[in-house]
Every structure is written in C-alpha cells, then in structure tokens.
C-alpha positions, 0 to 999 in steps of 0.5 A: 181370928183372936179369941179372948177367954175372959169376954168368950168373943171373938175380935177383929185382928185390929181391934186389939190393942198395940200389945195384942190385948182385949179392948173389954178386958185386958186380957192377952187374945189368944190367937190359935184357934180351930177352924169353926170353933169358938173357943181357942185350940187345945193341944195334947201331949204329944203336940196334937188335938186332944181327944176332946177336940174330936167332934162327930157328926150331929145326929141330925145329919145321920138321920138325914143320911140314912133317910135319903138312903132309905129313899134311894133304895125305894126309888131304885126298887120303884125303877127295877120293877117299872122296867120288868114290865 
C-alpha cells in the first residue's frame, strides 16, 4: 500500500499517479511499508528493522492476560476443592 509522507496517508495503488507520484502533493509514494504501520519501513545498518521498530505488547493486553491468568488459577482451585469433597 503506498504511503506518502508529506500528506502522512495512505493511497490506493492506482491513485498515484503514472510516475508513482502523490495525487495531494507530488511527492514520490513510498511503497516499503511494515505490515500494520502506518508510516513507511525503516531500515538499519546491517539491512534490518532498527531497534525503533521494535514494538511490545500494549499494556492492556498484559493486564488482560494476567487477569484471565489470575481467573484460571481461582477456577482450577474452585475445581479441586469441589472434587475433595
């Protein structure tokens, strides 16, 4: 999906123009982008993604994970002492 920095949007493949410019600007779309970003691939020294390009997990799908962790374990202790009776 080409990207063009100077409007910061995304552009369908034949809404460039001829010569693979932005339709708004003029500016040359750039068309190595990461999957699911939205701005175009960076490359390191050694030919790979820089360290920027690293991206975690969000907090809030730590949270929920450690949440639904937290219910498992209750439930598996809710189960062991249902059947010691």
């Amino acid at each position: 999906m080409p990207w063009c920095g100077g409007c910061e949007r995304w552009w369908a493949p034949n809404a460039a123009t001829r010569d693979g410019r932005c339709p708004a600007c003029g500016r040359r779309l750039d068309r190595r982008v990461t999957a699911g970003s939205h701005r175009p691939a960076r490359t390191g020294p050694g030919g790979g993604a820089g360290p920027e390009d690293d991206v975690g997990f969000p907090w809030h799908l730590k949270l929920l994970a450690a949440a639904v962790a937290v219910y498992l374990v209750w439930r598996v202790v809710q189960l062991i002492a249902w059947a010691a009776r």
